[in-house]
N, C-alpha and C positions, 0 to 999 in steps of 0.2 A: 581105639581098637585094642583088643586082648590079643595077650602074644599067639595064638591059638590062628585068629582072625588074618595076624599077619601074615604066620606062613599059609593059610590059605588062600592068600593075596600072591604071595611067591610063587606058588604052588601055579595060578591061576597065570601067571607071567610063563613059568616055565614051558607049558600046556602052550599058550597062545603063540608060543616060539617053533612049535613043532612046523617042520615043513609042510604039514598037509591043510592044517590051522593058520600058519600065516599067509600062504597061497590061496587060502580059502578052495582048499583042491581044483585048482587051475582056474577057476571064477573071476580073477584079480588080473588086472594086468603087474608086470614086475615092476615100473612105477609106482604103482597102490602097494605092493606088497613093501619094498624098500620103507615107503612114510608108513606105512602099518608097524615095519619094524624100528622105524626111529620112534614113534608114539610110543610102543613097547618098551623099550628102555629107556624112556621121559618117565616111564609112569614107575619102570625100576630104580631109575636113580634117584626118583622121590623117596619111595619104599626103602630104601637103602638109607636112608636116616631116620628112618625109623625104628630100623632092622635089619642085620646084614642078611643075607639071603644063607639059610639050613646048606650044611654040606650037601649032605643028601640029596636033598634040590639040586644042587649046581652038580654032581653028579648024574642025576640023572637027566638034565634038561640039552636038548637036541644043539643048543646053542651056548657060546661063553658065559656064563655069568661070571667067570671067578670074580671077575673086576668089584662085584657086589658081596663077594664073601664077608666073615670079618677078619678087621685087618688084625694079623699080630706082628708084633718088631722082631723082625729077624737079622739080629745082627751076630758080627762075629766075635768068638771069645776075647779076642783082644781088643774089641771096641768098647768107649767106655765114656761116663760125662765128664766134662769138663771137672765137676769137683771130684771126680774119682781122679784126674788126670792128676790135680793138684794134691791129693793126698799119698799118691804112690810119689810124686818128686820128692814130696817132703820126707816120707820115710826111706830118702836114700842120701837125703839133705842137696837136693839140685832146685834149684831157684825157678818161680811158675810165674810169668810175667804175662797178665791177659793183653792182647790186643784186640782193638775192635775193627771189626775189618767191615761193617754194615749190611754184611748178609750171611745166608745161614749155609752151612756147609761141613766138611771133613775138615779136621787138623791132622795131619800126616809129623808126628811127632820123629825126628831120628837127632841122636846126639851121640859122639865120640868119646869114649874113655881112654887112660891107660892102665884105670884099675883094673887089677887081675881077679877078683870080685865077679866083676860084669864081663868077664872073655868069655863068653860063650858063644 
């Protein structure tokens, strides 16, 4: 598929999401309509590695998609990698000791001075 085809496929999820298209205007029972709407987003969350789903789409579609947006890292200024961690220690000469702790997560870094330097 051409990126073109895909959001036309997005396009075609957003549509199918509408209340009056997944109720099939009152035709469905809400049983049918519920597995209508998990089918819907089986067939999004395939789509979604192919393609994250157009802003504009998830704006304007009657239901969440954000979940299928794309992703970007929003982290905070003072978050940083590990070897950035180890390069700011070194340029103030404080010693970086990795531990392996077996899963992934935050390091919550805090250390005490008496240098008058770092009182801030």
């Amino acid at each position: 598929m051409n990126k073109q085809e895909l959001i036309d496929e997005w396009d075609a999820i957003a549509s199918s999401l509408a209340p009056e298209n997944l109720h099939e205007d009152g035709e469905i029972s809400q049983a049918e309509a519920d597995q209508k709407f998990m089918e819907i987003h089986n067939e999004a969350k395939a789509l979604f590695q192919k393609m994250p789903c157009p802003q504009d789409i998830i704006d304007r579609c009657d239901d969440d998609l954000s979940m299928y947006a794309e992703q970007k890292e929003k982290y905070h200024p003072d978050i940083f990698s590990v070897k950035d961690l180890k390069d700011r220690l070194a340029q103030v000469g404080l010693p970086f000791e990795e531990v392996e702790s077996g899963s992934d997560g935050v390091i919550c870094l805090c250390f005490a001075t008496d240098d008058e330097d770092y009182n801030e």
